[in-house]
C-alpha positions as CSV (number, residue, x, y, z in Angstrom):
1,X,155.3,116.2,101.5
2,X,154.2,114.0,104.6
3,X,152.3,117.1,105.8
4,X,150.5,117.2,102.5
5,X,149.4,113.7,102.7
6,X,148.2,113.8,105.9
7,X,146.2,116.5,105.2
8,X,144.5,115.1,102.2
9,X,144.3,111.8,104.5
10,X,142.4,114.0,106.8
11,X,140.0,115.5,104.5
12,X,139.6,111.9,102.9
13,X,138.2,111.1,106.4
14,X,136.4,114.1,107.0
15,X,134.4,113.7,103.9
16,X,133.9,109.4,104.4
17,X,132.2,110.5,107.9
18,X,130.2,113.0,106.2
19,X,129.3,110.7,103.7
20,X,128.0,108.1,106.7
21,X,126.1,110.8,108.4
22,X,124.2,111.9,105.0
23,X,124.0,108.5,103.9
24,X,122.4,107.6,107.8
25,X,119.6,110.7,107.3
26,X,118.7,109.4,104.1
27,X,118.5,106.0,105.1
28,X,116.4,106.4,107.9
29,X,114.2,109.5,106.3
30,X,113.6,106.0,103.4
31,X,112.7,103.6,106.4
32,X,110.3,106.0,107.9
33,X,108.3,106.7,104.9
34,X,107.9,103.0,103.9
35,X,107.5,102.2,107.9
36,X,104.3,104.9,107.3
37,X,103.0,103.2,104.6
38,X,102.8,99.9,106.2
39,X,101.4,101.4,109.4
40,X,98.9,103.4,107.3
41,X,98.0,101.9,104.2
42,X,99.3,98.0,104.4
43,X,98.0,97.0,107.4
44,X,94.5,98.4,107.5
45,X,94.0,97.8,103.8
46,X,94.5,93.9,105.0
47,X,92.2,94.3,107.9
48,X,89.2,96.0,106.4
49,X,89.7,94.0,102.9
50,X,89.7,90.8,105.0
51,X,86.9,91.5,107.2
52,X,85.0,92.7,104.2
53,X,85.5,89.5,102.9
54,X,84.1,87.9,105.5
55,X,80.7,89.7,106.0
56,X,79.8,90.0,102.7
57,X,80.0,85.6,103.1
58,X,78.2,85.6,106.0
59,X,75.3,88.1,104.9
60,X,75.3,85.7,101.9
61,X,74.6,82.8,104.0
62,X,72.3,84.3,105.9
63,X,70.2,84.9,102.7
64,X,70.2,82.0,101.7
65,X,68.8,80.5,105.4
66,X,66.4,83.6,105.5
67,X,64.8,82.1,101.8
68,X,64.5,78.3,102.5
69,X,63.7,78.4,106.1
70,X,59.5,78.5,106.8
71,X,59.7,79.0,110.7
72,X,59.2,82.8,110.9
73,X,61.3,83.5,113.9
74,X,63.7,82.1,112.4
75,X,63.6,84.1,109.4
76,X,63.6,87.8,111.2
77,X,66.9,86.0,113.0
78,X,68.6,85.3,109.9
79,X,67.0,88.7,108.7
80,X,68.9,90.5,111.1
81,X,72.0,88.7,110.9
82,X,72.3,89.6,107.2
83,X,71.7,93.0,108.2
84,X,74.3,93.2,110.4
85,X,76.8,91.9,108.4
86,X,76.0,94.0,105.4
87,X,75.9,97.1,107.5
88,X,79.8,95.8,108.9
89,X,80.8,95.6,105.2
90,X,79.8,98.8,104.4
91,X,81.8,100.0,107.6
92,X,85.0,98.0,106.5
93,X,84.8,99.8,102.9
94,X,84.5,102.5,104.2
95,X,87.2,102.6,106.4
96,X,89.4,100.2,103.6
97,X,88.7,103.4,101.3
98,X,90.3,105.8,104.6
99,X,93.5,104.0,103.3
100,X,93.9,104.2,99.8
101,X,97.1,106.0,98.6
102,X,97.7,104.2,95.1
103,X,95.9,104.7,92.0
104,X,96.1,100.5,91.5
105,X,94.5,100.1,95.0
106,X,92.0,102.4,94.0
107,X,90.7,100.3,90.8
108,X,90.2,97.8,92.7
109,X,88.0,99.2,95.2
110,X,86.0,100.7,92.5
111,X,85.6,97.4,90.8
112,X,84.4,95.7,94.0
113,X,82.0,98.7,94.9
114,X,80.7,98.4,91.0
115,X,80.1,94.5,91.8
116,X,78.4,94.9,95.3
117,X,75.9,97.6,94.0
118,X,74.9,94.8,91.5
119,X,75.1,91.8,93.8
120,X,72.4,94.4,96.3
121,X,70.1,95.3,93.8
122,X,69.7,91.7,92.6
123,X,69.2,90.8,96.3
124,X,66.7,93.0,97.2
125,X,64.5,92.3,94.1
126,X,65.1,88.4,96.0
127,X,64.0,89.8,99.0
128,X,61.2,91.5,97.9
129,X,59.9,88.5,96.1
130,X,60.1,86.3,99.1
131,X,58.1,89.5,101.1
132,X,55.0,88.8,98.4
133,X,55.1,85.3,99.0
134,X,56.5,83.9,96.0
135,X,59.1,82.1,97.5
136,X,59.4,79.6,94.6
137,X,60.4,82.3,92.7
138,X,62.5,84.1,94.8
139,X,64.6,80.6,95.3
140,X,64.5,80.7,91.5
141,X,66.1,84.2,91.2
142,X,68.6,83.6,94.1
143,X,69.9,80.6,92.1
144,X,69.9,82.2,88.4
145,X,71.1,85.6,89.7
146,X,72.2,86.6,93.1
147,X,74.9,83.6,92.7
148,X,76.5,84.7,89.8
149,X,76.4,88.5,90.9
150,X,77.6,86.7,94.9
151,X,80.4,85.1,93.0
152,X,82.0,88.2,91.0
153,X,81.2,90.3,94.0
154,X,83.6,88.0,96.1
155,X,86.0,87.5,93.4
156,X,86.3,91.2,93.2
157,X,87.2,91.1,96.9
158,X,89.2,88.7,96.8
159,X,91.4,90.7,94.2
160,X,91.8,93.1,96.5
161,X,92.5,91.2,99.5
162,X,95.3,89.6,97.1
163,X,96.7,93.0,95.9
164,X,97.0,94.3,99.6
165,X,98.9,91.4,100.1
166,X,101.3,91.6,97.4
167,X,101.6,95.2,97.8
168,X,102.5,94.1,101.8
169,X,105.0,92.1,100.7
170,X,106.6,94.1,98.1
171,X,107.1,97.2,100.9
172,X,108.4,94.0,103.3
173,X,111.0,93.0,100.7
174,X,112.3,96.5,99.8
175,X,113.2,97.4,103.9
176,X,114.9,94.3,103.8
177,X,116.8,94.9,100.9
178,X,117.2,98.6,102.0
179,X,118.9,97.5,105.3
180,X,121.3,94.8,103.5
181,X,122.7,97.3,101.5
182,X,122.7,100.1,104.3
183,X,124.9,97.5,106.6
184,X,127.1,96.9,104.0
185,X,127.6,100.3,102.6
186,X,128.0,101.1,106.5
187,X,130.7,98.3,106.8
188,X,132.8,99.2,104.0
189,X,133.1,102.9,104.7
190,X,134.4,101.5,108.2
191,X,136.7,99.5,106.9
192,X,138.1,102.2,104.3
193,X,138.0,104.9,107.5
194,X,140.2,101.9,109.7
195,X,142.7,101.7,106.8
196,X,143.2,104.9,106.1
197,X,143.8,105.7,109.8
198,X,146.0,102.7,109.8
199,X,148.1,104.4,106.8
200,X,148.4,107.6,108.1
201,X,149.8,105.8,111.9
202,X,152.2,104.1,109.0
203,X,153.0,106.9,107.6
204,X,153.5,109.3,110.6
Protein backbone atom coordinates (compact mmCIF):
# COMPACT_ATOMS: atom_id res chain seq x y z
CA UNK A 1 0.00 0.00 0.00
CA UNK A 2 2.79 2.70 0.94
CA UNK A 3 4.48 1.60 -2.38
CA UNK A 4 1.31 2.30 -4.26
CA UNK A 5 0.96 5.72 -2.86
CA UNK A 6 4.22 6.70 -3.55
CA UNK A 7 3.94 5.81 -6.85
CA UNK A 8 0.78 7.60 -7.66
CA UNK A 9 2.56 10.56 -5.59
CA UNK A 10 5.23 10.32 -8.13
CA UNK A 11 3.26 10.35 -11.23
CA UNK A 12 1.10 13.18 -9.44
CA UNK A 13 4.50 15.07 -9.64
CA UNK A 14 5.63 13.95 -12.90
CA UNK A 15 2.51 15.15 -14.56
CA UNK A 16 2.31 18.87 -12.19
CA UNK A 17 6.07 19.45 -13.87
CA UNK A 18 4.76 18.59 -17.09
CA UNK A 19 1.98 20.62 -16.74
CA UNK A 20 4.51 23.82 -15.79
CA UNK A 21 6.76 23.08 -18.77
CA UNK A 22 3.55 23.01 -21.25
CA UNK A 23 1.96 25.66 -19.50
CA UNK A 24 5.67 27.81 -19.77
CA UNK A 25 5.80 27.01 -23.87
CA UNK A 26 2.45 28.28 -24.17
CA UNK A 27 2.84 31.07 -22.14
CA UNK A 28 5.77 32.43 -23.66
CA UNK A 29 4.72 31.15 -27.50
CA UNK A 30 1.33 33.98 -26.22
CA UNK A 31 3.89 36.74 -25.03
CA UNK A 32 5.89 36.58 -28.24
CA UNK A 33 3.07 36.85 -30.58
CA UNK A 34 1.53 39.92 -28.73
CA UNK A 35 5.36 41.17 -28.15
CA UNK A 36 5.28 41.05 -32.35
CA UNK A 37 2.29 42.83 -32.63
CA UNK A 38 3.42 45.72 -30.63
CA UNK A 39 6.85 45.83 -32.25
CA UNK A 40 5.15 45.57 -35.63
CA UNK A 41 1.83 46.96 -35.78
CA UNK A 42 1.38 49.19 -32.34
CA UNK A 43 4.28 51.12 -32.43
CA UNK A 44 4.69 52.16 -36.01
CA UNK A 45 0.91 52.55 -36.56
CA UNK A 46 1.47 55.40 -33.54
CA UNK A 47 4.46 56.88 -35.33
CA UNK A 48 3.29 57.24 -38.85
CA UNK A 49 -0.50 58.05 -37.64
CA UNK A 50 1.14 60.81 -35.48
CA UNK A 51 3.50 62.19 -37.84
CA UNK A 52 0.77 62.12 -40.38
CA UNK A 53 -1.01 64.19 -38.23
CA UNK A 54 1.32 66.60 -37.97
CA UNK A 55 2.16 67.38 -41.71
CA UNK A 56 -1.03 67.28 -43.01
CA UNK A 57 -1.38 70.62 -40.10
CA UNK A 58 1.55 72.11 -41.18
CA UNK A 59 0.97 71.80 -45.10
CA UNK A 60 -2.40 73.40 -44.01
CA UNK A 61 -0.72 76.26 -42.55
CA UNK A 62 1.37 76.74 -44.97
CA UNK A 63 -1.61 77.20 -47.42
CA UNK A 64 -3.02 79.37 -45.79
CA UNK A 65 0.37 81.81 -45.50
CA UNK A 66 1.08 80.87 -49.24
CA UNK A 67 -2.83 82.61 -50.04
CA UNK A 68 -2.68 85.89 -47.82
CA UNK A 69 0.87 86.71 -48.14
CA UNK A 70 1.75 89.30 -51.39
CA UNK A 71 5.60 89.17 -51.14
CA UNK A 72 6.48 86.61 -53.77
CA UNK A 73 9.41 85.11 -52.25
CA UNK A 74 7.70 84.50 -49.64
CA UNK A 75 5.05 82.67 -51.28
CA UNK A 76 7.40 79.95 -53.38
CA UNK A 77 8.85 79.50 -49.46
CA UNK A 78 5.65 78.74 -48.09
CA UNK A 79 5.00 76.97 -51.55
CA UNK A 80 7.57 74.60 -50.85
CA UNK A 81 7.03 74.05 -47.38
CA UNK A 82 3.52 72.77 -48.15
CA UNK A 83 5.03 70.58 -50.60
CA UNK A 84 7.23 69.13 -48.37
CA UNK A 85 4.98 68.35 -45.87
CA UNK A 86 2.31 66.87 -48.15
CA UNK A 87 4.89 64.72 -49.86
CA UNK A 88 6.00 63.46 -45.78
CA UNK A 89 2.31 62.59 -45.35
CA UNK A 90 2.04 60.63 -48.17
CA UNK A 91 5.33 58.82 -46.92
CA UNK A 92 3.83 58.29 -43.36
CA UNK A 93 0.61 56.63 -45.00
CA UNK A 94 2.29 54.86 -46.77
CA UNK A 95 4.44 53.35 -44.39
CA UNK A 96 1.24 53.53 -41.57
CA UNK A 97 -0.56 51.20 -44.39
CA UNK A 98 3.06 48.69 -44.18
CA UNK A 99 1.46 48.00 -40.78
CA UNK A 100 -2.02 47.24 -40.99
CA UNK A 101 -3.03 43.74 -39.71
CA UNK A 102 -6.78 44.31 -38.54
CA UNK A 103 -9.67 44.79 -40.55
CA UNK A 104 -10.82 47.88 -37.93
CA UNK A 105 -7.44 49.55 -38.57
CA UNK A 106 -7.99 49.16 -42.06
CA UNK A 107 -11.48 51.25 -42.17
CA UNK A 108 -9.93 53.74 -40.78
CA UNK A 109 -7.17 54.27 -43.00
CA UNK A 110 -9.63 54.12 -45.87
CA UNK A 111 -11.74 56.69 -44.36
CA UNK A 112 -8.83 59.15 -43.90
CA UNK A 113 -7.40 58.37 -47.47
CA UNK A 114 -11.33 58.96 -48.75
CA UNK A 115 -11.13 62.47 -46.78
CA UNK A 116 -7.54 63.63 -47.94
CA UNK A 117 -8.33 62.92 -51.73
CA UNK A 118 -11.21 65.43 -51.13
CA UNK A 119 -9.43 67.91 -48.83
CA UNK A 120 -6.50 67.77 -52.21
CA UNK A 121 -8.75 68.27 -54.85
CA UNK A 122 -10.53 71.17 -53.16
CA UNK A 123 -7.01 72.54 -52.55
CA UNK A 124 -5.68 72.49 -55.75
CA UNK A 125 -8.79 74.09 -57.46
CA UNK A 126 -7.57 76.95 -54.36
CA UNK A 127 -4.36 76.88 -55.64
CA UNK A 128 -5.09 77.16 -59.10
CA UNK A 129 -7.30 80.15 -58.46
CA UNK A 130 -4.65 82.07 -56.59
CA UNK A 131 -2.17 80.98 -59.88
CA UNK A 132 -4.86 83.18 -62.25
CA UNK A 133 -4.78 85.88 -59.93
CA UNK A 134 -8.01 85.78 -58.34
CA UNK A 135 -6.90 85.73 -55.07
CA UNK A 136 -10.15 87.19 -53.56
CA UNK A 137 -11.67 84.27 -54.71
CA UNK A 138 -9.31 81.76 -53.85
CA UNK A 139 -9.41 83.22 -50.00
CA UNK A 140 -13.17 82.81 -50.59
CA UNK A 141 -12.93 79.06 -51.56
CA UNK A 142 -10.29 78.29 -48.89
CA UNK A 143 -12.69 79.60 -46.27
CA UNK A 144 -16.17 77.96 -47.70
CA UNK A 145 -14.37 74.70 -48.67
CA UNK A 146 -10.88 73.67 -47.97
CA UNK A 147 -11.76 74.26 -44.09
CA UNK A 148 -14.56 72.11 -43.86
CA UNK A 149 -12.84 69.37 -46.11
CA UNK A 150 -9.19 70.43 -43.60
CA UNK A 151 -11.39 69.71 -40.65
CA UNK A 152 -12.92 66.06 -41.53
CA UNK A 153 -9.59 65.26 -43.06
CA UNK A 154 -7.94 65.82 -39.55
CA UNK A 155 -10.80 64.43 -37.74
CA UNK A 156 -10.36 61.33 -39.76
CA UNK A 157 -6.78 61.20 -38.55
CA UNK A 158 -7.30 61.90 -35.52
CA UNK A 159 -9.61 58.60 -35.32
CA UNK A 160 -6.93 56.82 -36.24
CA UNK A 161 -4.29 58.16 -34.15
CA UNK A 162 -6.98 57.46 -31.24
CA UNK A 163 -7.68 53.77 -32.39
CA UNK A 164 -3.88 52.94 -32.54
CA UNK A 165 -3.85 54.13 -29.19
CA UNK A 166 -6.53 52.23 -27.75
CA UNK A 167 -5.58 49.22 -29.71
CA UNK A 168 -1.79 49.93 -27.84
CA UNK A 169 -3.31 49.83 -24.77
CA UNK A 170 -5.57 47.00 -25.03
CA UNK A 171 -2.35 44.64 -26.21
CA UNK A 172 -0.57 46.52 -22.92
CA UNK A 173 -3.26 45.43 -20.64
CA UNK A 174 -3.67 41.77 -21.84
CA UNK A 175 0.54 40.97 -21.24
CA UNK A 176 -0.14 42.30 -17.95
CA UNK A 177 -2.94 40.35 -17.26
CA UNK A 178 -1.33 37.34 -19.04
CA UNK A 179 1.77 37.56 -16.63
CA UNK A 180 -0.51 37.92 -13.36
CA UNK A 181 -2.12 34.89 -13.97
CA UNK A 182 1.02 33.03 -15.31
CA UNK A 183 2.84 33.93 -11.75
CA UNK A 184 0.18 32.75 -10.01
CA UNK A 185 -0.71 29.65 -11.79
CA UNK A 186 3.25 29.14 -11.54
CA UNK A 187 3.07 29.76 -7.68
CA UNK A 188 0.39 27.43 -6.89
CA UNK A 189 1.62 24.44 -8.86
CA UNK A 190 4.87 25.13 -6.61
CA UNK A 191 3.23 25.13 -3.71
CA UNK A 192 1.06 21.82 -4.58
CA UNK A 193 4.60 20.17 -5.90
CA UNK A 194 6.30 21.34 -2.14
CA UNK A 195 3.33 19.65 -0.40
CA UNK A 196 3.08 16.76 -2.05
CA UNK A 197 6.87 16.15 -1.62
CA UNK A 198 6.34 17.15 1.98
CA UNK A 199 3.58 14.19 2.18
CA UNK A 200 5.40 11.65 0.62
CA UNK A 201 8.82 12.56 3.28
CA UNK A 202 5.61 12.14 5.87
CA UNK A 203 4.62 9.25 4.64
CA UNK A 204 7.97 7.46 3.96
Amino acid sequence: MHRSIWIKSMMAAGMSLLLIAAFGYFSVSYFRTKAWQIVNDVLPGLSYSGAANASLAEAYENTLLFLVTTNASDCLAYRKAMDEASAETVKNLAEYEKSIFDSTDRGFFEALKLKRAKYLEVRERVLALSAAGQRIEALDEFKRSLQPAFKEYRSAGESLLKFNMAYGKDKGERIMKACTITQVLVALVGLGLFLLGFSLGLFR
